[in-house]
C-alpha positions in Angstrom: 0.0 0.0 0.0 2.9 2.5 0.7 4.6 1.2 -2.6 1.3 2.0 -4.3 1.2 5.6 -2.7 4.9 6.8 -3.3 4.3 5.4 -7.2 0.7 7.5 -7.1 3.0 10.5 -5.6 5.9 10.4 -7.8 3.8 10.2 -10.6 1.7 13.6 -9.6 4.7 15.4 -9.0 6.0 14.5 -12.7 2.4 15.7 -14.0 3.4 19.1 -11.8 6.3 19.4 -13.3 5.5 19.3 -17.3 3.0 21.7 -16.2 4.9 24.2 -14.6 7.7 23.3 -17.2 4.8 23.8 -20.2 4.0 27.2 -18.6 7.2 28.4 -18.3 8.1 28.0 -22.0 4.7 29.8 -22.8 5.3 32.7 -20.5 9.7 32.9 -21.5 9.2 34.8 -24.9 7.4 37.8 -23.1 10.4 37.7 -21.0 12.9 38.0 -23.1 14.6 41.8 -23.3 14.0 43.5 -26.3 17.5 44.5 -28.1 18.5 48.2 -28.8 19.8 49.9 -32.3 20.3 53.4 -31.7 21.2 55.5 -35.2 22.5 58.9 -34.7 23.4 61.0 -37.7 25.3 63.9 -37.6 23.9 67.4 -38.4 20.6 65.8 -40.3 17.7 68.2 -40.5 14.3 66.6 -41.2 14.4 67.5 -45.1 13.2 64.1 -45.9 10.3 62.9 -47.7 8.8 61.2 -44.7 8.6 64.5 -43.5 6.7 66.3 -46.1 9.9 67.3 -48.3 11.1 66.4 -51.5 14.3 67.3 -52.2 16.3 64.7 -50.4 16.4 61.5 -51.5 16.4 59.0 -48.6 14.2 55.8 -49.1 16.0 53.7 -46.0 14.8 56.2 -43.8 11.6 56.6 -45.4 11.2 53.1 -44.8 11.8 53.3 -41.3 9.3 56.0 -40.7 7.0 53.9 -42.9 7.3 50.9 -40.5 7.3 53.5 -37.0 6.4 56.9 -35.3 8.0 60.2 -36.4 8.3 62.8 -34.3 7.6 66.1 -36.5 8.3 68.2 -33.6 11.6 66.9 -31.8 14.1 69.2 -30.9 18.0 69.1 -29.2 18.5 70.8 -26.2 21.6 72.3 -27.6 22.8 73.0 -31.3 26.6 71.6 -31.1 27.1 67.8 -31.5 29.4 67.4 -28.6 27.3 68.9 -25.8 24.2 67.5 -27.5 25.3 64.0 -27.5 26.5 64.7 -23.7 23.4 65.7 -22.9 21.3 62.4 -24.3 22.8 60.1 -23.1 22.9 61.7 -19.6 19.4 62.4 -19.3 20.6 66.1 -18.0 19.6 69.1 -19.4 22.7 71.5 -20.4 23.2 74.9 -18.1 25.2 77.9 -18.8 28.1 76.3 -17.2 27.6 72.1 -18.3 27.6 70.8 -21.7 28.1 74.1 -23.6 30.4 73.2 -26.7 31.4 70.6 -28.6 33.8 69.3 -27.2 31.7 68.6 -23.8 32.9 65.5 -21.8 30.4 63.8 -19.3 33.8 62.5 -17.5 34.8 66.0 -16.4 30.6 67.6 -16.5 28.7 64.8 -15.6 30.7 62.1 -13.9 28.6 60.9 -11.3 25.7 60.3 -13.3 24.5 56.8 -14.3 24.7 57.5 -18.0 22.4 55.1 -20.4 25.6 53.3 -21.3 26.4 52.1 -17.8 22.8 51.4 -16.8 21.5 49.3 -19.7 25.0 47.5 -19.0 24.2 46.9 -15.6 20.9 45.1 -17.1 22.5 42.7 -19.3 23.1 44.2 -22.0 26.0 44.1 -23.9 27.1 47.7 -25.4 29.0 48.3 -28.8 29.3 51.9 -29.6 30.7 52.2 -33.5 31.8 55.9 -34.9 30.2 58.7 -33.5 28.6 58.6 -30.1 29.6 60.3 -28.0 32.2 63.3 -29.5 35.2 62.7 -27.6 36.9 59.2 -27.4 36.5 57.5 -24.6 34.7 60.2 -22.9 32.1 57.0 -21.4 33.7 54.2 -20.8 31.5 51.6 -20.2 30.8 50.7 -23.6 32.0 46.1 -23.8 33.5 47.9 -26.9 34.2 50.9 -28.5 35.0 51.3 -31.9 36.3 54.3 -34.3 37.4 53.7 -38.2 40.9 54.1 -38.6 40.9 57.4 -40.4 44.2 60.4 -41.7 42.5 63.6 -40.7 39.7 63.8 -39.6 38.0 65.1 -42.6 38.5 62.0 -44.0 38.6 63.2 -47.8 39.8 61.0 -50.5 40.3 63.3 -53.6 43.6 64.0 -54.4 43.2 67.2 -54.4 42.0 67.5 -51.2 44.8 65.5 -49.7 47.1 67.5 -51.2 45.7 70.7 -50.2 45.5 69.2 -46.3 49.0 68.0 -46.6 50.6 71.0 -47.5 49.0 72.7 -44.5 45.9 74.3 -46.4 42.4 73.4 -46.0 40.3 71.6 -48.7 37.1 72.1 -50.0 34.2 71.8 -48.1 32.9 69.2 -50.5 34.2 66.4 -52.9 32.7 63.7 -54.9 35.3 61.0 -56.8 34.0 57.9 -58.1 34.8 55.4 -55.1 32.7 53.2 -53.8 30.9 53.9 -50.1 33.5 51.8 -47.8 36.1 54.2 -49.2 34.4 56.8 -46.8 34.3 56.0 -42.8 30.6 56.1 -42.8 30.5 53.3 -45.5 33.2 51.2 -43.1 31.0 51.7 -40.0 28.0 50.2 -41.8 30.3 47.2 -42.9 31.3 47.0 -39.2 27.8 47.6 -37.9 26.4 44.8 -40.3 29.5 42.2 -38.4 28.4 43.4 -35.0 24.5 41.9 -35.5 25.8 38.7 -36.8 28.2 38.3 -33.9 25.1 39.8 -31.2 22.4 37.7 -32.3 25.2 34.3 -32.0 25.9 35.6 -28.7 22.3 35.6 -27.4 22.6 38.4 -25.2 20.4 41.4 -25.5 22.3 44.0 -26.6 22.6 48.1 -27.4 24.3 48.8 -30.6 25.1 52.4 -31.1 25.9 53.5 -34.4 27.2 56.7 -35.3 27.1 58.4 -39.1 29.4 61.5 -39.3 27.7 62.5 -42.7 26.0 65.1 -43.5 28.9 67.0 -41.4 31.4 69.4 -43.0 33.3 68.6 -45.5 30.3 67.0 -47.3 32.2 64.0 -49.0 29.8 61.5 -50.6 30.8 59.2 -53.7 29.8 60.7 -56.8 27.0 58.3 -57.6 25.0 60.1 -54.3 25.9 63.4 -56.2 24.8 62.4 -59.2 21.2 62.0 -57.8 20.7 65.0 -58.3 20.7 67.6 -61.1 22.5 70.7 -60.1 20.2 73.1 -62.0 17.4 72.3 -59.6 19.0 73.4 -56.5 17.7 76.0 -54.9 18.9 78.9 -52.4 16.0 79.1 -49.6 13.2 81.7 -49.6 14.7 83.1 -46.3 17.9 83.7 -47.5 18.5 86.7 -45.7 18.4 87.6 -42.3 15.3 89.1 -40.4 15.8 93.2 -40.3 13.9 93.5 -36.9 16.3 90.0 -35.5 18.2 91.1 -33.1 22.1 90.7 -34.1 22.8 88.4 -30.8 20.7 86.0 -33.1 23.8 85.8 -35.7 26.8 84.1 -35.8 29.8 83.9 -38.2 29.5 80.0 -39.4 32.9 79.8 -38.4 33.2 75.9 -38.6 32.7 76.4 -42.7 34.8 79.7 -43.0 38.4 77.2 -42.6 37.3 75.7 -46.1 38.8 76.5 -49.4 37.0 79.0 -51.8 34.8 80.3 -48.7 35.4 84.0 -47.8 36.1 85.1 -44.2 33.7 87.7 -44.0 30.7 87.8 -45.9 28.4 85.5 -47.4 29.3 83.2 -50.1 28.4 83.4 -54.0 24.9 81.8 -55.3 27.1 78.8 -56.9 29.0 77.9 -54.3 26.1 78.5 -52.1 24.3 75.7 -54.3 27.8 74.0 -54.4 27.2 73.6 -50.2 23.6 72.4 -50.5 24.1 70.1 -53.3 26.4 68.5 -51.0 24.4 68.3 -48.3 21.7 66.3 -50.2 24.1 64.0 -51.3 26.1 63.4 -47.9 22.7 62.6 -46.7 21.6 59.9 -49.6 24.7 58.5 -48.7 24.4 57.9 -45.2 20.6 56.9 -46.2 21.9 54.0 -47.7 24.5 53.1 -45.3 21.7 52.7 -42.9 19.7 51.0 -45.1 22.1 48.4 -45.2 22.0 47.7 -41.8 18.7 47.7 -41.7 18.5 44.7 -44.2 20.8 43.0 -42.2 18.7 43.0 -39.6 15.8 41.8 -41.5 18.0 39.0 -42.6 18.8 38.3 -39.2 15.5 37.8 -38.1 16.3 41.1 -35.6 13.4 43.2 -36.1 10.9 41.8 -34.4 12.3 41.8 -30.8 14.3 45.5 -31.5 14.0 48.9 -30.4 15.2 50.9 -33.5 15.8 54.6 -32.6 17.1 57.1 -35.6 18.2 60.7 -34.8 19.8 64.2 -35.6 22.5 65.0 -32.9 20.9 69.4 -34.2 20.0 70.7 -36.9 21.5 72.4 -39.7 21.6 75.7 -41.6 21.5 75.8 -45.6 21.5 79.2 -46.1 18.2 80.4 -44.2 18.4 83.5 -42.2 21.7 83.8 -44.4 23.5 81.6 -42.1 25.2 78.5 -42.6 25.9 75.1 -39.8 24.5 75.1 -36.9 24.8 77.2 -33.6 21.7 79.1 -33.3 18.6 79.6 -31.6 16.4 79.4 -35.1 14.2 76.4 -35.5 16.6 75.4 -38.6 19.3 74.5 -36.3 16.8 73.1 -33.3 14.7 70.9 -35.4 15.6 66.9 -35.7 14.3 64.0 -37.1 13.3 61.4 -34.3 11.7 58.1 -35.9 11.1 55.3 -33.5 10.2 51.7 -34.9 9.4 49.2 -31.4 7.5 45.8 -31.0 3.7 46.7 -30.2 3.6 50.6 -31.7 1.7 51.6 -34.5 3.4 52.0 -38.0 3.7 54.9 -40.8 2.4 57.6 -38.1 3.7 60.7 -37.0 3.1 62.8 -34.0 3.1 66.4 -33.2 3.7 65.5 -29.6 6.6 67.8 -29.1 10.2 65.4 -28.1 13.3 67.0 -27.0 16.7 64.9 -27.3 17.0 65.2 -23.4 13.5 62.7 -23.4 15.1 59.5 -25.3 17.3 58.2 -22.5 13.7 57.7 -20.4 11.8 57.1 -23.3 14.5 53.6 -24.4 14.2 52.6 -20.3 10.4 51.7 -21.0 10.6 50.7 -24.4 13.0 47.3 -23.2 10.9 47.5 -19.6 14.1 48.8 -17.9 14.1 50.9 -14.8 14.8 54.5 -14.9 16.8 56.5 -13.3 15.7 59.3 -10.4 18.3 61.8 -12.1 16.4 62.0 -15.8 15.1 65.5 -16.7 13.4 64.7 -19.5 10.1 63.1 -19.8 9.4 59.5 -21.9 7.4 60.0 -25.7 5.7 56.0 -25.4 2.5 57.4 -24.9 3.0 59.2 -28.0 4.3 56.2 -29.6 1.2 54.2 -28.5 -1.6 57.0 -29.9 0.5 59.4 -32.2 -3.2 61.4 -32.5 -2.6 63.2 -29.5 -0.6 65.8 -28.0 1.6 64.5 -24.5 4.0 67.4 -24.4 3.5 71.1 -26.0 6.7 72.4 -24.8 10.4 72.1 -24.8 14.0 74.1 -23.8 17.1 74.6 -25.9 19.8 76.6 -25.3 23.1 77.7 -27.3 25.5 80.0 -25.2 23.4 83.2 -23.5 20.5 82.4 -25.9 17.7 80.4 -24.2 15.0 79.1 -26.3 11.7 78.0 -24.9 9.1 75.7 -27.7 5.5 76.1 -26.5 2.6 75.4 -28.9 3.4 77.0 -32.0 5.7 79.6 -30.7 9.4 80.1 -30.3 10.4 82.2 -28.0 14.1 83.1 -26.8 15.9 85.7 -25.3 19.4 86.4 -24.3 20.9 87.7 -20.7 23.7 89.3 -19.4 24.2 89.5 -15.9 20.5 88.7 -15.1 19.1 91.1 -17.4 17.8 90.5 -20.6 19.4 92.6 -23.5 17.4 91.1 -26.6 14.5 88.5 -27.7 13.0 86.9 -30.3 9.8 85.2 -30.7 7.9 83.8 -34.0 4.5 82.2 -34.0 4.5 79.7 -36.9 1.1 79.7 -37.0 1.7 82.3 -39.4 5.5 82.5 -39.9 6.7 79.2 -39.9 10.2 80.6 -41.6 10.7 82.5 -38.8 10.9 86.0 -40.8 9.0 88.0 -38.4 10.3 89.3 -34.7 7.0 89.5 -32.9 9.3 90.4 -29.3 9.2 93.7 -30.2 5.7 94.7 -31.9 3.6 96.0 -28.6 0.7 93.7 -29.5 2.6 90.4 -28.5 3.9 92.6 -25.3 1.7 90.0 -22.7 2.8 87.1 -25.0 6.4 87.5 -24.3 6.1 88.6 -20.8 4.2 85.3 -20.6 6.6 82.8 -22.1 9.8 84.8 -20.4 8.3 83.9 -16.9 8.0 80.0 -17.9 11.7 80.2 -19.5 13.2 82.1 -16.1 11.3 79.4 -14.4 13.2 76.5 -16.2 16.8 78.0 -16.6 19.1 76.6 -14.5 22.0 78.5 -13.5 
């Protein structure tokens, strides 16, 4: 009888176990963390036909947008890549004494903050940062790798002529286009290295964040010629605000000094209608370049069988200047150098919408935390976009902060708003409503009628400026 009971017993307890077994296998897939490929592009502006242009030529990211949630209102919280960057992947907003140029370091600004590369490591991830990241080299470093193309100058040109000119102490042109294939460019050898890194991830098994950094469309704008030849130079075109706004006030302008270094551009003054062309020409084709580096990573992924458990994250580090306002680069408080595209593709979000839910760059490092279900942080800033991501129809955030030197900008609605201080007083403002000037050609800071407007969205601003 005992023999019988123990045999009943064991018996039950073997049922238990395929059942508990059974449920465990059913429940693991919704366990599994969700893998991480951030794109950041330098200096792209959201001149692309997914959002509403047609000038560039960028199907890969079209795609992407097709398949996820842009952002047509998404901003930086500071117009210069190194600063910018900082700020990201910090989750901290910059001040008038952290994260100001482009050569900010989070080691020496921020380095007691739990930056998104040390937290998602400290989840399980493994973390492979390739290119352009962060701006200075090893400024984080908790990255399992890090990874930079091996490159002679920085400019990375490839034109004899514009070696030459570099070698014998000169700068080049800000532009060249020979007939080389894409790896002959560093942004064509990240995507190569990019496309090894998924097939080594996904053999690994481990959830992972792969950050990959394109330099193009940053100066010099060096893109084979087959991206230049997209294009037919007699239908480029200088913008309709090609000169700066008479009632601007002059603390809004800056010299474009990052261009001036390059051959052919003058020191003072702006440059000619061709070469103005010349720049954006260049531009356009720098970016249909990088495009379709990205694209092929993207179709490595596919191949991979990737897409379905990744977060795919593609962004501007700022904006860029062609021209409007008759300035040039970034490093400014208009819109042009503010704006970014932000396209978001996730497991469970709707596809081929966009959102005028307003974004700001500081908002991604909270924003990835609940996308792979990871805890965030106490010291974020900004505020996570998944509700926009889940219903793209309505508006989560109407305002956001940027700031570039004394200028502070504040977005609210549709108006842009900034003035500049010195010494706790403020010396000058701008504000435009693009309700009705969406170039921003019109100062409304100093017409009386917009007098309770401004006094309005200066308290706010003061509010939010941090010393």
């Amino acid at each position: 009888m005992n023999y019988f009971k123990l045999v009943l017993f064991g018996f039950v307890f073997f049922l238990f176990n395929c059942i508990v077994t059974k449920e465990n296998t059913i429940k693991e897939p919704s366990s599994v963390k969700k893998n991480l490929l951030f794109i950041m592009v330098d200096d792209l502006r959201p001149e692309l036909n997914s959002y509403g242009k047609n000038r560039i030529i960028s199907p890969n990211i079209d795609a992407l947008a097709t398949n996820g949630i842009s952002f047509n209102r998404a901003y930086c919280n500071v117009p210069v890549c190194g600063a910018s960057r900082a700020s990201l992947l910090t989750g901290i907003r910059p001040t008038s004494t952290r994260f100001l140029r482009y050569d900010a370091s989070v080691k020496k600004e921020a380095p007691n903050v739990l930056n998104l590369v040390k937290h998602l490591k400290n989840e399980g991830y493994t973390t492979v940062s390739n290119n352009k990241i962060s701006h200075l080299k090893k400024d984080i470093e908790d990255w399992d790798e890090e990874w930079y193309p091996f490159i002679k100058g920085w400019r990375n040109y490839v034109s004899e002529e514009n070696i030459k000119l570099e070698e014998g102490g000169n700068h080049g042109f800000a532009y060249e286009s020979p007939n080389v294939e894409d790896d002959a460019y560093n942004d064509g050898k990240t995507a190569n290295k990019s496309i090894e890194d998924l097939k080594q991830l996904k053999a690994a098994g481990n959830p992972f964040f792969l950050a990959v950094g394109f330099v193009k469309p940053h100066l010099p704008f060096n893109a084979p010629k087959k991206y230049w030849d997209l294009y037919d130079p007699k239908n480029i075109e200088l913008p309709e605000n090609f000169k700066f706004p008479k009632n601007a006030p002059n603390t809004a302008r800056h010299s474009w000094g990052e261009l001036r270094y390059y051959k052919d551009i003058p020191k003072k003054g702006q440059v000619t209608d061709k070469i103005a062309k010349k720049l954006i020409h260049g531009y356009y084709a720098s970016v249909s370049y990088v495009d379709a580096q990205i694209g092929k990573l993207l179709n490595e992924l596919d191949t991979l069988n990737l897409r379905e458990n990744t977060v795919i994250i593609l962004v501007g580090d700022h904006g860029w200047s062609l021209m409007e306002h008759g300035l040039w680069v970034k490093h400014s408080n208009f819109e042009v150098a503010l704006q970014v595209p932000l396209i978001v593709n996730a497991p469970g979000i709707q596809k081929n919408k966009r959102t005028n839910s307003i974004a700001e760059l500081v908002d991604i490092y909270p924003s990835i935390c609940d996308l792979i279900n990871v805890p965030k942080p106490r010291h974020l800033e900004g505020e996570s976009f998944v509700n926009a991501l889940h219903n793209p129809s309505k508006i989560f955030k109407n305002m956001a902060f940027s700031r570039y030197q004394k200028g502070e900008t504040l977005i609210a609605d549709n108006y842009f708003y900034t003035e500049w201080q010195r010494k706790n007083k403020t010396i000058s403002k701008m504000l435009y409503d693009h309700n009705i000037d969406p170039n921003e050609n019109r100062n409304l800071a100093i017409e009386n009628h917009y007098k309770r407007i401004v006094d309005s969205l200066s308290h706010i601003l003061n509010k939010k400026i941090k010393p």
